[in-house]
C-alpha positions in Angstrom: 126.3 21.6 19.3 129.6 23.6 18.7 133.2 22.4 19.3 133.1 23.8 22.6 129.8 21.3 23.4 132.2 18.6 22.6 135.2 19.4 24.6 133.1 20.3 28.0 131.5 16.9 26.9 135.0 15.0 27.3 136.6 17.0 30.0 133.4 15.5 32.2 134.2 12.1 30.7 137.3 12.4 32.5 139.5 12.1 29.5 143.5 12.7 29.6 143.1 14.3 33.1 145.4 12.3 35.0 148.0 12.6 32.2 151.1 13.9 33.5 151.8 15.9 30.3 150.1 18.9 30.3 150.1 18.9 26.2 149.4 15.2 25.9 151.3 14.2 23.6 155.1 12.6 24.9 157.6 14.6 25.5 156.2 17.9 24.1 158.5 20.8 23.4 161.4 18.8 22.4 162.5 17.5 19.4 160.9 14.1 20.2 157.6 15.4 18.6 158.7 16.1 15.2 160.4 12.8 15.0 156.6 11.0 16.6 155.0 13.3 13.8 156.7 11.7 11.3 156.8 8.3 12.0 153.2 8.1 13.4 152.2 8.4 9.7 150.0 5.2 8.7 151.2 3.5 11.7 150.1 2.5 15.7 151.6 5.0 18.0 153.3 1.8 20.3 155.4 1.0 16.9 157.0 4.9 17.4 157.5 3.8 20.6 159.6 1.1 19.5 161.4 2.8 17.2 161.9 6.2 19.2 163.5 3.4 22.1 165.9 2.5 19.3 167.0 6.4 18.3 167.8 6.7 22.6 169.9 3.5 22.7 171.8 5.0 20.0 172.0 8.7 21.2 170.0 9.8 18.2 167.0 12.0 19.7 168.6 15.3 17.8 168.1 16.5 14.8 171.8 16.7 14.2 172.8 13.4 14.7 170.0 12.4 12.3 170.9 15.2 9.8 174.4 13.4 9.3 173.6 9.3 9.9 173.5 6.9 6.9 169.9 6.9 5.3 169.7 3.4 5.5 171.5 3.0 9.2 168.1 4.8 10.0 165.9 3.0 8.3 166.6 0.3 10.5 166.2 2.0 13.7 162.7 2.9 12.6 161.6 0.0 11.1 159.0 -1.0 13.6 157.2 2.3 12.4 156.6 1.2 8.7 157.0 2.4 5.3 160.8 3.1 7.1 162.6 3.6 4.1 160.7 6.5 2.8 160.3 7.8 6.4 163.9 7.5 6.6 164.6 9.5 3.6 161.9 12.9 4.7 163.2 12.9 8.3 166.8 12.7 7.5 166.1 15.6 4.9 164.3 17.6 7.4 166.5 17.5 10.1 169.1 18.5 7.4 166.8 21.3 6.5 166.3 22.3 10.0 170.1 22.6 11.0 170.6 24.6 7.3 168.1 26.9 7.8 167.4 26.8 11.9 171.1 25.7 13.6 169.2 23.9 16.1 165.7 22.7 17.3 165.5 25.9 19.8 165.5 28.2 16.7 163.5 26.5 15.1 160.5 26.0 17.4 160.9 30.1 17.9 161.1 30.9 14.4 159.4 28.3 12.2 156.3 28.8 10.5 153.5 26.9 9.0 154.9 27.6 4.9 158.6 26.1 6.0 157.2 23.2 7.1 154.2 22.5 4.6 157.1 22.4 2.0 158.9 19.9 3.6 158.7 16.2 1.7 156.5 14.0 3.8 154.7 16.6 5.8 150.7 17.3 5.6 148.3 19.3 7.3 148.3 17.0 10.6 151.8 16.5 11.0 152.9 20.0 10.2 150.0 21.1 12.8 151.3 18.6 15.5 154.7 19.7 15.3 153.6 23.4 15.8 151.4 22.6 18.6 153.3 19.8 20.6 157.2 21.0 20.0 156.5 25.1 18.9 153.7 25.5 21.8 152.0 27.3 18.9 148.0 28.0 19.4 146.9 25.4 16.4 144.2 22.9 16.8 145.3 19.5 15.1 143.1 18.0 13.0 143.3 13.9 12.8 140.8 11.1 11.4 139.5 10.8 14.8 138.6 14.3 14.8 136.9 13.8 11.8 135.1 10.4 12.7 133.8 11.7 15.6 131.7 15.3 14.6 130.8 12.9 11.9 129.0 10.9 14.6 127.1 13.7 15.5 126.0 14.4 12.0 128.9 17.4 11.5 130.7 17.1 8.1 133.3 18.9 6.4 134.7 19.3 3.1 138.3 19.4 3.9 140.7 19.9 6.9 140.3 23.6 7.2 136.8 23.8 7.7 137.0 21.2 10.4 139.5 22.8 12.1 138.1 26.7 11.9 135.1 24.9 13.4 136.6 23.3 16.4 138.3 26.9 16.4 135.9 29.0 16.6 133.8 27.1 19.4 136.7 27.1 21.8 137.7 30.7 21.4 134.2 32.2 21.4 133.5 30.2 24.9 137.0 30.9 26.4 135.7 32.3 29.2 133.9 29.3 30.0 136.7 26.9 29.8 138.7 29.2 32.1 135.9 28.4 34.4 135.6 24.7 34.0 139.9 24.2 34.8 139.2 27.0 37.3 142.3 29.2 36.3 143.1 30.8 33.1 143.6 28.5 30.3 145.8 29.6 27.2 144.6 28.5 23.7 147.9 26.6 23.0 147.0 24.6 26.0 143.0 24.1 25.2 143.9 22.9 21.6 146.4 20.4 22.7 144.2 19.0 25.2 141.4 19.1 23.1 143.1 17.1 20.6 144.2 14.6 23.2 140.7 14.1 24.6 139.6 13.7 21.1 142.2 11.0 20.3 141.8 9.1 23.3 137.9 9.0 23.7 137.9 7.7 20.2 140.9 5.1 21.0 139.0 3.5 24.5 135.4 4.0 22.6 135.8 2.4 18.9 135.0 -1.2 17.4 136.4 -1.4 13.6 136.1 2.7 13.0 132.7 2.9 14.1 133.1 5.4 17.5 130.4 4.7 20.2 129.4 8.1 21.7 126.6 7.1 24.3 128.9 8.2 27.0 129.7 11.8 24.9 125.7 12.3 24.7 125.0 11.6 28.1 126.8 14.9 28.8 125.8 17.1 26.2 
């Protein structure tokens, strides 16, 4: 089996294809996703949720309105996330950075790269990743937990987060061809990896019982 095995496997097991985002996650391409990468950090996406609904009531979804609130004034508004005071503290600072060094969330989505944001406080591999796939449209593959739960299932294991991901890589651009041909129109990379990622997360979501990731239904079509 490759990574390419695995994604024809959940595109026929119907996964995020009624979703009306084309990336999958919310709101892609705005600045939306860089807050949700931050604040989904050891924490249940419907707790974002809560706490994105409390940035909106306040007019807050921008990264200059967060650059200049009170630390602590947001700490409250994201509360429902967890860990909200440290959160607090590395959004607030990279908004501030983003404005400094970006003006605004257009230029920065254009003109980020992976370095700038890996030396941002309170931003790993998967959220720096996210943030260039679901707000910069950038062609990277996220690599989650999930991800790596899952190959592990199918006795695939890795020694860190760029081998997985070079793996799941390498199986979707050497069958590109073929996944063109399964959507039945052309099919940019930026667009396979987010719904790959997507398909991933939410199999794994409707299909696990305390970690361990039932995959009868994934074999049945591989």
């Amino acid at each position: 089996m490759n990574s390419f095995d695995l994604f024809k496997a959940l595109k026929k097991s119907g996964y995020i294809k009624n979703k009306k985002e084309e990336f999958w996650w919310p709101k892609s391409g705005t600045f939306e996703v860089i807050i949700g990468a931050i604040l989904t950090q050891q924490t249940k996406w419907g707790n974002v949720e809560k706490s994105l609904i409390n940035l909106k009531r306040n007019n807050l979804l921008n990264e200059k309105s967060i650059a200049k609130l009170d630390v602590n004034e947001l700490a409250l508004l994201i509360k429902p996330s967890g860990f909200y005071n440290q959160k607090s503290k590395n959004l607030k600072k990279l908004c501030q950075n983003i404005v400094e060094n970006f003006e605004n969330f257009e230029n920065f989505s254009l003109h980020v790269n992976k370095d700038w944001l890996m030396d941002q406080k309170g931003i790993g591999q998967e959220s720096c990743d996210s943030i260039l796939c679901y707000a910069c449209f950038r062609e990277v593959m996220v690599v989650d937990n999930y991800t790596n739960r899952l190959v592990k299932k199918f006795g695939y294991e890795f020694e860190n987060y760029n081998e997985l991901q070079e793996w799941l890589v390498d199986g979707i651009q050497s069958n590109h061809a073929k996944i063109d041909k399964l959507y039945n129109k052309k099919m940019p990379f930026q667009t396979i990896y987010a719904r790959f990622h997507g398909k991933i997360v939410e199999f794994c979501k409707d299909n696990k019982i305390k970690k361990d990731i039932k995959i009868d239904k994934l074999k049945y079509f591989l």
